[in-house]
C-alpha positions as CSV (number, residue, x, y, z in Angstrom):
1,X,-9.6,12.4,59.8
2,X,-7.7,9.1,60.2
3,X,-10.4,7.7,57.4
4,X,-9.5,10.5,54.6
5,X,-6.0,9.5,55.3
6,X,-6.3,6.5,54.5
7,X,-9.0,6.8,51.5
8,X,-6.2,8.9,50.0
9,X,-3.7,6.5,50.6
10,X,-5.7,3.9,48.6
11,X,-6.0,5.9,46.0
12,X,-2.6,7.5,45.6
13,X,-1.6,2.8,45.7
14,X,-4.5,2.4,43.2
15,X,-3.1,4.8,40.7
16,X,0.4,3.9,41.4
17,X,-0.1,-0.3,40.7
18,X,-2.9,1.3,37.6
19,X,-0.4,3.8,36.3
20,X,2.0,1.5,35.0
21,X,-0.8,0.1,33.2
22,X,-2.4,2.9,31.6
23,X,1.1,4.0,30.5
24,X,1.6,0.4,28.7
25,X,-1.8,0.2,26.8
26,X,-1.0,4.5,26.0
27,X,2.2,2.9,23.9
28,X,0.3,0.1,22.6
29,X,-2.7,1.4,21.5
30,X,-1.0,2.3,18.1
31,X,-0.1,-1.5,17.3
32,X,-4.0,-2.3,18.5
33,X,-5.4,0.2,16.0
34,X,-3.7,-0.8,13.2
35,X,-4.2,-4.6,13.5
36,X,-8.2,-3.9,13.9
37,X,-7.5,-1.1,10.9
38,X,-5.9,-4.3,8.8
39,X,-8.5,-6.8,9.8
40,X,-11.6,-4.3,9.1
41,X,-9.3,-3.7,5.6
42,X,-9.4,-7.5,5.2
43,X,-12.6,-8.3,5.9
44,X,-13.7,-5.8,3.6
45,X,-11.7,-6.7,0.7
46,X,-12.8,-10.5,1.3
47,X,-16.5,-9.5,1.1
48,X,-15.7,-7.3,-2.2
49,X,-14.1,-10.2,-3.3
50,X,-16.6,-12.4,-2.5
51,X,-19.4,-10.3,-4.5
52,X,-16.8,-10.0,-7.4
53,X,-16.6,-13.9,-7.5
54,X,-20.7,-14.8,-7.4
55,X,-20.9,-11.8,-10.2
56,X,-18.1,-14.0,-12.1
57,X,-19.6,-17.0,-11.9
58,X,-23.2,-15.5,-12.5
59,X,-22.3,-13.7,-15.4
60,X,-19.8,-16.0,-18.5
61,X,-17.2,-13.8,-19.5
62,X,-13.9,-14.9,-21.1
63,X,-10.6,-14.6,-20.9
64,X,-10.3,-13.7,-24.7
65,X,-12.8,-10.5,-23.8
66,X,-11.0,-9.5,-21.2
67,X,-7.7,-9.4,-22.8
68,X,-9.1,-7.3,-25.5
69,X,-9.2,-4.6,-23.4
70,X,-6.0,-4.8,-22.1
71,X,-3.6,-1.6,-22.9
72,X,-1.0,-2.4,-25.2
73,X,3.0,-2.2,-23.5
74,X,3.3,1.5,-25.1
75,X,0.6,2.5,-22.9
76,X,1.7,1.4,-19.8
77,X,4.7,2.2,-20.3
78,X,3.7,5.6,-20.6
79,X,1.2,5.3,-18.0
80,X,4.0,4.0,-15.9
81,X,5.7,7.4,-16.3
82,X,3.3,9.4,-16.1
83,X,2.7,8.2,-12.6
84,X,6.4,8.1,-11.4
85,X,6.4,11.6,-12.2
86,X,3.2,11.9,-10.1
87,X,4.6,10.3,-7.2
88,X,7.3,12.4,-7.0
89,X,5.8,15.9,-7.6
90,X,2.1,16.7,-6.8
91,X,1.5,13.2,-4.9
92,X,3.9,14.6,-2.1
93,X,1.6,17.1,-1.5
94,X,-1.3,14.6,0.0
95,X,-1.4,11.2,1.3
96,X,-4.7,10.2,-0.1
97,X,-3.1,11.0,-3.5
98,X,0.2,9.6,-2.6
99,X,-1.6,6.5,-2.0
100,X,-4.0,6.4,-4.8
101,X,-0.8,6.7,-7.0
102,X,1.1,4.4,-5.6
103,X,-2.0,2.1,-6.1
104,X,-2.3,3.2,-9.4
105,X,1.6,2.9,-10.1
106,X,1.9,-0.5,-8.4
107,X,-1.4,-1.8,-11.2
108,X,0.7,-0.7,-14.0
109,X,4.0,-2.4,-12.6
110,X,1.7,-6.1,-12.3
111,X,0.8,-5.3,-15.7
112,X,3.7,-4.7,-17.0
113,X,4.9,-7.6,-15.4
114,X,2.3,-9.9,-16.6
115,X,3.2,-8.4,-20.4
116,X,7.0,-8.7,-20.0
117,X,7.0,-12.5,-18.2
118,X,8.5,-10.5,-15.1
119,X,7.6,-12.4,-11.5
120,X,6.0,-9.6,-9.2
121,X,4.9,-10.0,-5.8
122,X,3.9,-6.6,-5.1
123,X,0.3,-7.7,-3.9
124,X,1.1,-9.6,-1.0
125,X,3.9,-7.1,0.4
126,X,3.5,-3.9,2.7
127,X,5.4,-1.6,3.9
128,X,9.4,-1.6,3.1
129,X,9.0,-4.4,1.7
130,X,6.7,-3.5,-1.0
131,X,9.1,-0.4,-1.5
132,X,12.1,-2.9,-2.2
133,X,10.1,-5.1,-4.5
134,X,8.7,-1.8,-6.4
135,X,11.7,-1.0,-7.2
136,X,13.1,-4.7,-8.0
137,X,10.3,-5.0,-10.7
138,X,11.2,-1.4,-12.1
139,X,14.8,-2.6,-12.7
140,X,13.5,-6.0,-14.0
141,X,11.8,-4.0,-16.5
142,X,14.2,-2.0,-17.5
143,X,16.2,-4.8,-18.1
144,X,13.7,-6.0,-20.5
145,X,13.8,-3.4,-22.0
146,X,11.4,-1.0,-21.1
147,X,12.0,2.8,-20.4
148,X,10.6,3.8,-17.1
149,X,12.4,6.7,-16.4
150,X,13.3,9.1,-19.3
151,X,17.1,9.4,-19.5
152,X,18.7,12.8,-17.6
153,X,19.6,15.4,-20.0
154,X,23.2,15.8,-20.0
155,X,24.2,19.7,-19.8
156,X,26.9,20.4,-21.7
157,X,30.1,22.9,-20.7
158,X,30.8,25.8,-22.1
């Protein structure tokens, strides 16, 4: 009898020096998964770039080409509405489609960018971060001069 007493008792110690423990990596297990979610992210996105660079070098195309096919301002400007309207209505529904407009929203900001002379660094940020520069680049835009938003219709009283 003495020896189940004291089997228990080493157990009931083991889980109360192991508890603490399991209780910490419970809370941390979040933070864990994301940074292996961002380095698996990473690593693919390296070896994408990687294989988009050797097709680049394997292949001569130039800069003149490319350019030809870039939209004109009209149509992303459009497009840039179009997708801010999305974002706010039928992207809130899902978060795959929230995301893939955001993606596709954040493409025709760079661009716009890169039309206008604006300085965007909406690549390299995440998070809130990349929600303040979003909407940093939409009012440097606008400032130069190009309509994101259409204006509110102004009701009139009777």
């Amino acid at each position: 009898m003495a020896i189940v007493h004291a089997v228990v008792l080493a157990l009931a110690l083991v889980a109360l020096v192991f508890l603490p423990c399991a209780v910490a990596l419970f809370i941390c297990a979040d933070g864990v998964a994301a940074r292996i979610r961002r380095r698996v992210r990473e690593h693919r996105d390296s070896r994408a770039l990687h294989r988009l660079d050797r097709t680049f070098s394997e292949q001569s195309i130039s800069l003149a080409e490319l350019d030809e096919h870039q939209p004109s301002i009209q149509q992303i400007a459009a497009d840039l509405r179009r997708l801010d309207r999305q974002r706010f209505g039928v992207a809130t529904r899902s978060k795959v489609w929230h995301a893939a407009v955001l993606l596709a929203y954040d493409d025709r900001l760079r661009l716009a960018s890169r039309c206008l002379g604006v300085c965007e660094h909406l690549e390299t940020l995440e998070g809130v971060d990349l929600e303040i520069e979003r909407v940093r680049v939409e009012g440097e835009l606008e400032a130069a001069g190009l309509t994101l938003r259409p204006a509110a219709p102004r009701h009139q009283d009777h």
